[in-house]
KOLNUMAR-383843 format. One record per residue (C-alpha): residue in one letter; x, y, z. Coordinates in steps of 0.001 Angstrom, whole numbers, padded with zeros to 6 digits, always signed. Layout:
N
AXYZ ...
% end
This chain:
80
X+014269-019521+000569 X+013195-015716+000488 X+011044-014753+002531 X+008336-012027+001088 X+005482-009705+002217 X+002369-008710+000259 X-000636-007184+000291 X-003745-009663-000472 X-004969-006600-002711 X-007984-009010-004041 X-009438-009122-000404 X-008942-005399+000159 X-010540-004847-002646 X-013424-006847-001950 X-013650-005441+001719 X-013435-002131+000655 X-016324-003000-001992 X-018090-004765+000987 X-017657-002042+003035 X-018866+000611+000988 X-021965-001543-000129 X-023097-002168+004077 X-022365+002207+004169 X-024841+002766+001237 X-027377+000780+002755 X-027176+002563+006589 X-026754+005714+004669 X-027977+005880+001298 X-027959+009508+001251 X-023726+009008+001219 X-021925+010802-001880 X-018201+010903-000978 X-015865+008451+000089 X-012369+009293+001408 X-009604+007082+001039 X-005799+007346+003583 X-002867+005710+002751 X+000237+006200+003902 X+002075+006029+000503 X+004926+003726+001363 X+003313+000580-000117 X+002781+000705-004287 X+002103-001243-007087 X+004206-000971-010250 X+002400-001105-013614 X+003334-002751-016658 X+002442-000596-020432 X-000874-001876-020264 X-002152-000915-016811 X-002285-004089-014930 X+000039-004463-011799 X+002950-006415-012405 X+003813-007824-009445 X+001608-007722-006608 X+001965-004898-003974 X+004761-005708-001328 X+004098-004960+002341 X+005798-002079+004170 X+006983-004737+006482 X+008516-006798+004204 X+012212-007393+004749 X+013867-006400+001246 X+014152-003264+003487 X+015881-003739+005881 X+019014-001723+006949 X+017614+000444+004177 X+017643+003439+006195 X+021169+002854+007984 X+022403+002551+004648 X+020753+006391+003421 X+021895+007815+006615 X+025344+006724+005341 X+024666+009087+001802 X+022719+011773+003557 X+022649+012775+007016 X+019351+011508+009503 X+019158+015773+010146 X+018977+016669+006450 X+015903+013641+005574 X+014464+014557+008384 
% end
């Protein structure tokens, strides 16, 4: 058995939705929101738009000895 990370991205979702909603009513006066990721983690999309797969976690271990293995192709000094 494989053993796979991912994101729950229905509950972010709905926290982030949550989130904003509890903002707008301590602040209703609010007009931007600002939104960090680190850009590691994505979603492919099929042709139509909609994910399709859900989002793996960084963390996941598909990746692992993924670097050691670059580092083998290009040096640690020149990704760096």
């Amino acid at each position: 058995m494989i053993f796979r990370l991912f994101w729950d991205e229905r509950a972010i979702w709905h926290e982030l939705q949550t989130s904003l909603q509890k903002s707008l009513n301590e602040v209703p006066e609010l007009r931007s929101l600002s939104v960090d990721s680190w850009g590691i983690d994505y979603v492919p999309l099929a042709r139509t738009g909609v994910a399709a797969r859900h989002p793996y976690c960084y963390r996941d271990p598909r990746t692992a000895g993924i670097k050691e293995q670059a580092f083998t192709i290009v040096s640690m000094k020149e990704i760096y």
